[in-house]
N, C-alpha and C positions, 0 to 999 in steps of 0.2 A: 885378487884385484882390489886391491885399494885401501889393502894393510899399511899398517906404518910398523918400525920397528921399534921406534923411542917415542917417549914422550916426546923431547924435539924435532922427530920429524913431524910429529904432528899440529906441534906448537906451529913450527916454519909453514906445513903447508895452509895453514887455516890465514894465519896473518900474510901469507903471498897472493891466497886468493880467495879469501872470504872477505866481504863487508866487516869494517874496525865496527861494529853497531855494539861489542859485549866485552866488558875486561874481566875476564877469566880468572878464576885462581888459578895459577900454573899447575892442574893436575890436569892427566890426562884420560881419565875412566875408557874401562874395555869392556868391564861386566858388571853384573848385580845382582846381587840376591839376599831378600829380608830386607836389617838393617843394614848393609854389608856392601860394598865398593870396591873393585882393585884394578889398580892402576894399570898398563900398560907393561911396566914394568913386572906388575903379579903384586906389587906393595897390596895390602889391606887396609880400608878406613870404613870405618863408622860414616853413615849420610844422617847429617844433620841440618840437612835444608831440605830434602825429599821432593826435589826440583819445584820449589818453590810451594812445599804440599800436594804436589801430583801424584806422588808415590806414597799416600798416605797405606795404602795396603802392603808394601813393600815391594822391592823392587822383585822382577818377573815374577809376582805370582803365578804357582804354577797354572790355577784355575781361570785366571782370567789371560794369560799368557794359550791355556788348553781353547777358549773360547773364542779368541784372536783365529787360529791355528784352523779349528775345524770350521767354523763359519766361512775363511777364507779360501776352504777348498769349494764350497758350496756355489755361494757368492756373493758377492763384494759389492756393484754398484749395479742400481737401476737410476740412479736420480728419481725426482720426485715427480717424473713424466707417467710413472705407473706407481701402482703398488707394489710390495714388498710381503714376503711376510715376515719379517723382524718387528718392521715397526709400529704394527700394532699393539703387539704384544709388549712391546718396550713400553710404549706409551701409555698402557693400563696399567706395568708396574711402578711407571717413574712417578707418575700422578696419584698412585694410591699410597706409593712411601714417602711422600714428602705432604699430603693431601691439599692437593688442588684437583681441577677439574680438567683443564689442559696445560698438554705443553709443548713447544715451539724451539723443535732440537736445530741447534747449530753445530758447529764444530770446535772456536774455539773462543778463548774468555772473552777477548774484545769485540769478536762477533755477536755475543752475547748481550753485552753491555748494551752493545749499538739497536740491538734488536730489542729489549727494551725502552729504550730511547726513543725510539720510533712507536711503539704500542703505546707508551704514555704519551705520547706529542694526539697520535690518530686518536686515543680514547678524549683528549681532553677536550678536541675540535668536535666529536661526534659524540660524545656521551654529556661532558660537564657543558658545551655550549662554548667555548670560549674561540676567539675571531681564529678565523686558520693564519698560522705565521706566528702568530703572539703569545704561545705559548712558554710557559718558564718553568726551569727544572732548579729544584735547588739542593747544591751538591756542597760540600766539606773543605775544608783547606786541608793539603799535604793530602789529598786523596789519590790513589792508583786506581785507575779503572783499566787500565789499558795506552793506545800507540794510534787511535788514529786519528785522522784529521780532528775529528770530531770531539773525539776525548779527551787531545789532549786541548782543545780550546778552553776546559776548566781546571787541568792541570796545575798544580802551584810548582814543578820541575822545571827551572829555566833550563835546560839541558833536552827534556822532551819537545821546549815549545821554538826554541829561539832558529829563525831562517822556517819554520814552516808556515806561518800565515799566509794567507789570512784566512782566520778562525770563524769556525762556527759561533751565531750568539744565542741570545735564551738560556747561557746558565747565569744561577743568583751563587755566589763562592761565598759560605759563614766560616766560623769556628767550627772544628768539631767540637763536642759533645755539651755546646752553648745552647740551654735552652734558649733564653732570653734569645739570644738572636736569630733560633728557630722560626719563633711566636714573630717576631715581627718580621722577617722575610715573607711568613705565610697571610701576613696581611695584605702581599703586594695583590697587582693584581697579575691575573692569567696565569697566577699558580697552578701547575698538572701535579707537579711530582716531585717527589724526593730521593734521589738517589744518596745510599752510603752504605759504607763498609761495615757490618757490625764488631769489627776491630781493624783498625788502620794495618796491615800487614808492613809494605814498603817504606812507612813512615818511622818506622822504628816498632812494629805490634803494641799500637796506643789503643790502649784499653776504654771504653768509654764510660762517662758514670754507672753505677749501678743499676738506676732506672731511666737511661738516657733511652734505650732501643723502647721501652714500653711510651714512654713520652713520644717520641718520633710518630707511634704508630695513633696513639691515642689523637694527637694535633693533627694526624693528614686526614684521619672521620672526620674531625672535625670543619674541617674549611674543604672537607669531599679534594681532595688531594692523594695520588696515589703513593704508597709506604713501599718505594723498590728498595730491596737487599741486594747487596752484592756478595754473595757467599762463594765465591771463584776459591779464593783460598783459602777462609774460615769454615768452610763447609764440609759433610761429608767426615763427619768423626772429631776431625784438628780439635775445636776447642772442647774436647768434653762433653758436647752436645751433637746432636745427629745436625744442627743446625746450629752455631753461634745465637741466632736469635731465639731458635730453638720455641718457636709456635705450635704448629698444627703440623708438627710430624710424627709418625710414629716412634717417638724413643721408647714404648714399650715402659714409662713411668721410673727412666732411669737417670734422667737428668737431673733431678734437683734441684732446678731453678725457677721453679716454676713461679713465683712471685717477680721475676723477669723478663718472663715469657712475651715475646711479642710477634705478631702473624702477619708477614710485610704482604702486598698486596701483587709484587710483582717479587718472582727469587728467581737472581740469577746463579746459575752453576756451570763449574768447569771442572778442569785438572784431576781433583782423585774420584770426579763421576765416572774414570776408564782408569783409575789407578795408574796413569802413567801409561796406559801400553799404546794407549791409542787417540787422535784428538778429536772428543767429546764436548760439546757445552750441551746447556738446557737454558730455556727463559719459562717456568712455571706460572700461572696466575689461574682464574678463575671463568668462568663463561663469559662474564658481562663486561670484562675487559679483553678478551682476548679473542670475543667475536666483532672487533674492528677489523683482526688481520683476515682478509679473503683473499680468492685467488687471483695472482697478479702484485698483490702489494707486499710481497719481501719473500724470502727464499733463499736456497745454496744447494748448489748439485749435489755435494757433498752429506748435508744436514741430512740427518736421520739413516746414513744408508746402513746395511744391514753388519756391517761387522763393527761399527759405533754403539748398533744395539744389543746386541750379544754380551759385546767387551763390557758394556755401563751394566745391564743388568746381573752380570756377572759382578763387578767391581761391588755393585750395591749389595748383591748376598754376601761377597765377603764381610763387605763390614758388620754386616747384623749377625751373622754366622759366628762371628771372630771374636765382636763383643768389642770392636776396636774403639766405639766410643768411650765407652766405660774406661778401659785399658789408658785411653791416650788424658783422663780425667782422673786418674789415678797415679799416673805416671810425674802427669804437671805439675800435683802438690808436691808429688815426692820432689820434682827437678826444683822448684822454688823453694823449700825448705832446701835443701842441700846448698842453693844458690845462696840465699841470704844468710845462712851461716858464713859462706865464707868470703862473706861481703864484709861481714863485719873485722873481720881479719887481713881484708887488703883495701889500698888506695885508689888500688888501678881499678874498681868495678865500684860503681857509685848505686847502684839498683839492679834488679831483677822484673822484670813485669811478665805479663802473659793470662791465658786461660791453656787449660787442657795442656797438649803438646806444640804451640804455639808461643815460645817464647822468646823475650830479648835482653838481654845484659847491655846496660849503657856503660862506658869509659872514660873514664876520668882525662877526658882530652878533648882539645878543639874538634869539632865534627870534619875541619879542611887537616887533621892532621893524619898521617897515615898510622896511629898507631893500632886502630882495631882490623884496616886490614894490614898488619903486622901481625899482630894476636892471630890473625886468622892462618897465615901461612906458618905459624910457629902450630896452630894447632894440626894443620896438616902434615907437616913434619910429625906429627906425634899418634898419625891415627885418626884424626878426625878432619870430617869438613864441614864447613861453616863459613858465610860470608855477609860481611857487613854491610849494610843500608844506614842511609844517611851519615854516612859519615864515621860517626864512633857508637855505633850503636853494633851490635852482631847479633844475628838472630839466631836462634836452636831451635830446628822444627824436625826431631826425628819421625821416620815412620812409627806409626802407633802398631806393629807388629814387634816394637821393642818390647824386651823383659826388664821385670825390676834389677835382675842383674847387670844385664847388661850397659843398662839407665846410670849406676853407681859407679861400673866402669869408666862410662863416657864421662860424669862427672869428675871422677880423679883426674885424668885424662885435662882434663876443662881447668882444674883448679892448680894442676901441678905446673900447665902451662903458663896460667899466668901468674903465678907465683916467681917459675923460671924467669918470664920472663921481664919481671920486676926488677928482678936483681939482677940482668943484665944491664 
């Protein structure tokens, strides 16, 4: 029941009666495993966007795929009308591996987001003193946080915004990684909070200055303003770090960055907290901000139930198990030395950027032109998949379960195509 035989019948049946809300690369995926994809047809490709870094552990780990499987014979759902026994135990490991005090599980990144947004609004009214209503959040230009009413009212996506108002207000929209226009948004008044990305994902992976995340955090002590991360898709291994901002987690003294280092006061998480198999978020922080939420003021059936906790605490030993931070920070240099070698040798690729296994190649072409997703269906044709944001940007985010072999492959792969497709 409810096989298809081809890719197009599956293409046909989606676009007959699914919501137009996604444009697709025309592949049709059936399975997955590792770095590894294959189509419908049995083709094989390389994933190179690891659903958006969800699948940062790879795809069906067998161990968090095993942890799905047995919890789900046990059981599944109480809602948060009782206890559980999953989730306590989740919640004394998710809060000691990232170290905060609590945390405030949802299901998924937007949920997440929101759920923050509401903790900084309630702390700002009850904790900092400021009028209830008049609270202000100040967030990024060309940020992603999410789809909902709410989010997208700071959205810089005429695409996410246009026919859904009317908009939620209270956000302040700067530059990214502008101090100066930091410092004087934070002078306004009824400053709560700062939400941002510790690298722009959707935006094209806009990397911010070197010591921009430590600035951020340093300005919100100082005007008693709260320092949220949004680590949905930078987090959890991707860039190198167990954390993009990579504060007060345990990486175990393997990051390197530590003249960087910066420990936002709210972290959100999503996507490879359950590796893909299942939909996971978290909103982390500390006692003194996170005892505004009591009971009655926000929730989800769904949040915390017991095969969320299983699947995440599983997902989180692989990574430390697997060493996949390390791996996906070792992988990056190698992918961006490879990259800007062979930058230098073509016209069609103007940059390379990134951290870790978080990366994007820009294209030497209007961002309304279709040539990067052009590139992209030529690299599907060839093995690989990948798909482009903003226009002529294409992002590479493999699972950090990748080898250096395999890495070199995908690169030939990468380089041959547009080469090829150069000279067509």
């Amino acid at each position: 029941m409810g096989m298809v035989e081809t890719s197009n019948d599956a293409i046909a049946l989606e676009d007959k009666y699914g919501a137009h809300n996604y444009h697709p690369l025309p592949v049709v995926l059936a399975k997955g495993e590792g770095v590894f994809l294959w189509d419908v047809e049995g083709k094989k490709y390389y994933d190179f966007l690891s659903a958006y870094s969800a699948v940062n552990q790879g795809h069906c780990h067998p161990r968090i795929v095993g942890a799905l499987k047995e919890q789900a014979e046990k059981l599944t759902l109480t809602s948060r009308a009782f206890y559980n026994d999953a989730l306590g135990p989740y919640e004394k490991y998710i809060t000691e591996y990232f170290g905060f005090d609590k945390v405030l599980p949802m299901n998924t990144g937007a949920e997440a987001v929101e759920t923050a947004l509401k903790i900084c609004r309630k702390w700002g009214y009850e904790k900092k003193g400021v009028e209830e209503n008049e609270g202000k959040i100040i967030v990024f230009d060309q940020n992603f946080h999410g789809r909902t009413t709410t989010i997208i009212s700071f959205s810089s996506d005429p695409d996410a915004r246009k026919n859904f108002g009317p908009f939620t207000h209270g956000f302040i929209k700067i530059p990214y990684s502008d101090r100066e226009a930091l410092e004087e948004a934070l002078q306004m008044e009824n400053v709560v909070g700062v939400l941002i990305e510790p690298i722009q994902g959707e935006a094209g992976v806009n990397v911010p200055g070197a010591h921009f995340l430590k600035t951020v955090e340093k300005l919100c002590k100082e005007h008693n303003v709260l320092f949220m991360a949004d680590e949905i898709q930078t987090g959890i291994g991707r860039t190198g770090g167990l954390l993009a901002v990579c504060g007060n987690c345990s990486c175990e003294g393997h990051c390197e960055r530590q003249e960087t280092y910066a420990t936002p006061d709210v972290l959100i998480l999503g996507k490879a907290i359950s590796g893909g198999v299942y939909p996971v978020s978290a909103v982390l922080a500390n006692n003194d901000i996170m005892d505004v939420i009591t009971p009655g003021t926000h929730g989800s059936t769904f949040g915390g139930n017991p095969i969320a906790c299983e699947v995440a605490m599983t997902a989180l030993e692989v990574i430390r198990d697997e060493k996949l931070t390390q791996n996906a920070r070792r992988l990056g240099e190698l992918f961006r030395e490879r990259m800007n070698k062979f930058i230098e040798t073509s016209d069609l690729v103007t940059l390379v950027r990134g951290k870790g296994l978080l990366n994007a190649i820009v294209i030497n072409d209007h961002p309304s032109s279709s040539t990067a997703w052009d590139i992209c269906v030529a690299l599907k044709e060839n093995g690989l998949l990948a798909k482009p944001t903003h226009g002529n940007i294409i992002r590479f985010a493999p699972p950090l379960v990748m080898t250096e072999e395999q890495l070199h492959e995908c690169c030939d792969i990468i380089e041959k195509t547009i080469r090829d497709f150069k000279a067509s």
